[in-house]
C-alpha positions in Angstrom: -115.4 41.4 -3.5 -112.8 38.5 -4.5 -112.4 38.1 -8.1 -114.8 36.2 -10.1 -113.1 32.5 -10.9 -112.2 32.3 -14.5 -114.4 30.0 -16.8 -112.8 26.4 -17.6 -114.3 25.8 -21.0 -113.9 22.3 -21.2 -114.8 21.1 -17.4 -115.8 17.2 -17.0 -115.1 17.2 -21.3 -112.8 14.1 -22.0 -109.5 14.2 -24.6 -107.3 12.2 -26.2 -103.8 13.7 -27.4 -101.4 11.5 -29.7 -97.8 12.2 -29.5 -99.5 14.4 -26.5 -96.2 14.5 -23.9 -94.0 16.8 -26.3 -93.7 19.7 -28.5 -96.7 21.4 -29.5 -98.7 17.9 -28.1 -97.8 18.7 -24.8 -98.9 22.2 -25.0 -101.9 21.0 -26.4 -102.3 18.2 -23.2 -101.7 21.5 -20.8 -104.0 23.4 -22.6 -106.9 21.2 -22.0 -106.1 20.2 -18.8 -106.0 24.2 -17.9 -109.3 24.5 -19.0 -110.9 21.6 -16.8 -110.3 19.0 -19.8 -109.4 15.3 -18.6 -107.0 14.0 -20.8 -105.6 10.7 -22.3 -102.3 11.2 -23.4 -100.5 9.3 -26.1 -97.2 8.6 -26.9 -94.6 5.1 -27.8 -92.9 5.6 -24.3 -94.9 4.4 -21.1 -92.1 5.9 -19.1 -92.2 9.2 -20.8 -96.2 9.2 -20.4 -95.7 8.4 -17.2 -93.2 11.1 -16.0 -95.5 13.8 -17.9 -98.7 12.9 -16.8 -98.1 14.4 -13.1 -97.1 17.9 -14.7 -100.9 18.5 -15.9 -103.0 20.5 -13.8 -105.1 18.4 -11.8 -109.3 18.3 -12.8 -112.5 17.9 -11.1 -113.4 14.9 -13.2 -110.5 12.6 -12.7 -107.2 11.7 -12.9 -105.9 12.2 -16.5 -104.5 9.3 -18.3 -101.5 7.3 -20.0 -102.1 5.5 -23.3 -98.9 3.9 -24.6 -99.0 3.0 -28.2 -97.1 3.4 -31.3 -100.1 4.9 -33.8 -98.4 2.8 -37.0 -99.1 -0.4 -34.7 -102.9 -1.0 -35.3 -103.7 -2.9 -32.6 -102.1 -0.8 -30.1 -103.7 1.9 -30.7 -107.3 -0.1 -31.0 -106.2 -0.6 -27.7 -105.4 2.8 -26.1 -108.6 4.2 -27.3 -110.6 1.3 -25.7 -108.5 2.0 -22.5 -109.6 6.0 -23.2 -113.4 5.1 -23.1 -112.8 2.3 -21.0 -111.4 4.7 -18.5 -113.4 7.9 -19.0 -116.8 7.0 -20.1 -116.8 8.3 -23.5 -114.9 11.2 -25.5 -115.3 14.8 -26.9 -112.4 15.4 -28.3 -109.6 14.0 -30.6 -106.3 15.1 -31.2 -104.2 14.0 -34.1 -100.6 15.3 -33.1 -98.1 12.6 -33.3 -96.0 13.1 -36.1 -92.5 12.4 -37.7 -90.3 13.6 -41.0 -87.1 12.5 -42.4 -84.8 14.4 -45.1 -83.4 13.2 -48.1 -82.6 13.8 -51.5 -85.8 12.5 -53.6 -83.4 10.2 -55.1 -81.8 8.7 -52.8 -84.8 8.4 -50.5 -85.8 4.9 -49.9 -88.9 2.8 -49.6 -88.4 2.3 -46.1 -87.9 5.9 -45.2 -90.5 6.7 -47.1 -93.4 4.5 -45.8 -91.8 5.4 -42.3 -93.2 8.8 -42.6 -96.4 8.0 -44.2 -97.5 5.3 -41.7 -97.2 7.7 -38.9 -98.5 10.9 -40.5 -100.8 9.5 -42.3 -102.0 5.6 -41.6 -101.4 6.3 -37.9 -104.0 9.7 -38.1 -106.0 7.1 -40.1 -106.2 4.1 -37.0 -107.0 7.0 -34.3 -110.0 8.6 -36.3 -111.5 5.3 -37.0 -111.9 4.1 -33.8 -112.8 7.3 -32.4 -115.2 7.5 -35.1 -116.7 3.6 -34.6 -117.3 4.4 -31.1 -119.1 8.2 -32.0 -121.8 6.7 -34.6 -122.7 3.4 -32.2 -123.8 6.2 -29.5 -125.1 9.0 -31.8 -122.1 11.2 -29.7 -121.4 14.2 -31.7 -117.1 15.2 -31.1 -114.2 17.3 -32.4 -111.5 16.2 -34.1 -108.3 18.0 -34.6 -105.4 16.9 -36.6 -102.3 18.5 -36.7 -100.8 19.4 -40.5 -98.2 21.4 -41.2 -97.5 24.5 -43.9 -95.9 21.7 -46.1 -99.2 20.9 -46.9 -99.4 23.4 -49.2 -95.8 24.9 -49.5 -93.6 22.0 -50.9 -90.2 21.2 -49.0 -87.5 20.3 -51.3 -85.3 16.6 -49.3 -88.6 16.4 -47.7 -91.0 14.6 -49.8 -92.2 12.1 -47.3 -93.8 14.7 -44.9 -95.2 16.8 -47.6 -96.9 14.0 -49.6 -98.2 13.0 -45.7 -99.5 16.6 -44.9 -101.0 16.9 -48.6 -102.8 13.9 -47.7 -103.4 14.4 -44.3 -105.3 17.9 -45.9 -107.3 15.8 -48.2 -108.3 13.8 -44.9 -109.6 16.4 -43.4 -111.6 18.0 -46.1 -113.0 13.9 -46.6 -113.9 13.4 -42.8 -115.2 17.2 -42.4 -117.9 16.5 -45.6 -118.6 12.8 -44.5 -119.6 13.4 -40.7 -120.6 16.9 -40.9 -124.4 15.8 -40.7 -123.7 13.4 -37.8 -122.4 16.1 -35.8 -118.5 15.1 -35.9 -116.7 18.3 -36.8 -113.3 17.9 -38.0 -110.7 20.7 -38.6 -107.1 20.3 -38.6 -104.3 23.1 -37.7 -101.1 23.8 -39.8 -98.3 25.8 -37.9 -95.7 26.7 -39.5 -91.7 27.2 -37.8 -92.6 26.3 -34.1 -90.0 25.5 -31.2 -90.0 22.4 -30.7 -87.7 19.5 -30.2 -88.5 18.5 -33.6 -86.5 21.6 -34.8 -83.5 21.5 -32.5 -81.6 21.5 -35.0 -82.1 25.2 -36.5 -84.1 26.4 -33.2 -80.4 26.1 -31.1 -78.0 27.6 -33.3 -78.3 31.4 -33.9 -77.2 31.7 -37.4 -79.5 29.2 -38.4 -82.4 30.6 -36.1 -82.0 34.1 -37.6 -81.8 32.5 -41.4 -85.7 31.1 -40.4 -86.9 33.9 -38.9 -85.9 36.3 -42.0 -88.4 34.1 -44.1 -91.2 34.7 -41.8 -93.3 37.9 -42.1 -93.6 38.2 -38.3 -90.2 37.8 -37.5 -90.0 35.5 -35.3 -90.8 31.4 -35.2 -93.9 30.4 -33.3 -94.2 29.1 -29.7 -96.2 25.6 -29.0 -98.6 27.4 -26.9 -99.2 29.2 -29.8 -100.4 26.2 -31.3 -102.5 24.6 -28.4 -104.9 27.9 -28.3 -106.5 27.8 -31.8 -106.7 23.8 -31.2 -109.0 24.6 -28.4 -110.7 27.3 -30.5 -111.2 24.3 -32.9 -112.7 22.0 -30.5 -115.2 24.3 -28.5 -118.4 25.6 -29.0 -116.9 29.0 -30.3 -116.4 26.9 -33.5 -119.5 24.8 -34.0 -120.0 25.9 -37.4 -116.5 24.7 -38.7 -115.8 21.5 -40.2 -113.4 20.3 -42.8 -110.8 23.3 -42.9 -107.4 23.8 -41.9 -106.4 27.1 -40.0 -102.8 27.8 -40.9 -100.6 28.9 -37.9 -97.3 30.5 -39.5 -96.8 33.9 -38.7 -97.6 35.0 -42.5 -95.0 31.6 -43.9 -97.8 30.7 -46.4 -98.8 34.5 -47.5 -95.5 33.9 -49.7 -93.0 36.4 -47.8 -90.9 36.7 -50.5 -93.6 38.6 -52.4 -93.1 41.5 -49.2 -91.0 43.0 -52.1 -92.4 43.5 -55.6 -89.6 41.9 -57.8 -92.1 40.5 -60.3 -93.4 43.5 -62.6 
């Protein structure tokens, strides 16, 4: 007898990924698609969208799609969600990935830097829940939400205050959202991963000495892979987890079970 086809647990479900064509977005874009997902794919560069879109498995539902917008610009991203239910029909799932960070000495770091980081991590996540949100309540539709956080939520990262006060907050939203839709059927969880290869860390990620300086502060050796990422997302947006809302899984290999604590050097 020929093998039994393996289930696709999100056939004829719709998506929309932000900063979805690279890193752990575009594993999360693959991922969905792989699992009979249609998805809208965010990102600033139409070109970029455009040269990604044709590497997602093809889906019974439709052809995925391209939503250029920069998620600090407010009306862009009003926009490509319109153009998301415009084009599919309606939603299930919303991904929160697009994300930046700068370093700099707290004192040196300026306003500009600074509000930089927020507006993206945090005003940006803001824009794409709201209007995914408006368009939920005025049909009674009950979705998934995922943002993507970051261990800096909790751990602080010293020349990095930008990102963590934005993954702090982005925590808080989560936690907010998860407690004021959880009776309307919205569920929203967010995911934090910790050391992950992606273009985002080139710079320690290529360059052994520095790769192997990461790696001895993780408890499972190793950084994490984007793929490693995308799977709990989709745990997060299924059925599997229908009973969780407002929480944040942490992704880090052990980072945030404070490694340096392997060793008893306190008592």
């Amino acid at each position: 007898m020929p093998p039994t086809p393996t289930a696709k647990h999100f056939e004829n479900k719709k998506v929309f990924v932000s900063g979805g064509s690279q890193g752990i977005g575009q594993a999360i874009s693959h991922a969905f698609a792989r699992e009979g997902a249609r998805v809208a794919v965010n990102g600033r560069h139409k070109e970029k969208l455009d040269a990604f879109l044709p590497s997602l498995p093809p889906v019974s539902s439709g052809p995925h799609l391209s939503c250029p917008a920069d998620v600090v610009d407010e009306q862009a991203v009003i926009d490509a969600i319109d153009q998301a239910f415009r084009e599919f029909g309606d939603l299930d799932v919303l991904v929160c990935n697009a994300g930046i960070l700068s370093e700099s000495p707290s004192e040196d770091v300026t306003h500009g830097d600074f509000m930089k980081v927020m507006n993206v991590n945090v005003t940006g996540v803001m824009f794409c829940v709201r209007e995914v949100l408006k368009r939920w309540l005025s049909t009674g539709k009950k979705g998934s939400i995922i943002i993507n956080s970051s261990v800096h939520q909790i751990i602080p990262k010293p020349a990095f205050l930008a990102y963590s006060a934005s993954k702090g907050a982005v925590g808080n939203m989560v936690k907010t959202w998860g407690l004021e839709y959880a009776s309307r059927g919205i569920r929203v969880n967010g995911v934090a991963p910790g050391a992950i290869l992606t273009p985002m860390n080139d710079t320690w990620a290529n360059d052994p000495e520095k790769y192997e300086a990461v790696s001895s502060h993780i408890p499972m050796g190793r950084p994490g892979e984007p793929d490693e990422i995308a799977e709990p997302v989709l745990f997060l947006a299924s059925e599997k987890a229908s009973y969780i809302t407002g929480q944040t899984l942490y992704i880090d290999g052990g980072l945030t079970l404070y490694a340096d604590f392997s060793k008893n050097w306190s008592s």
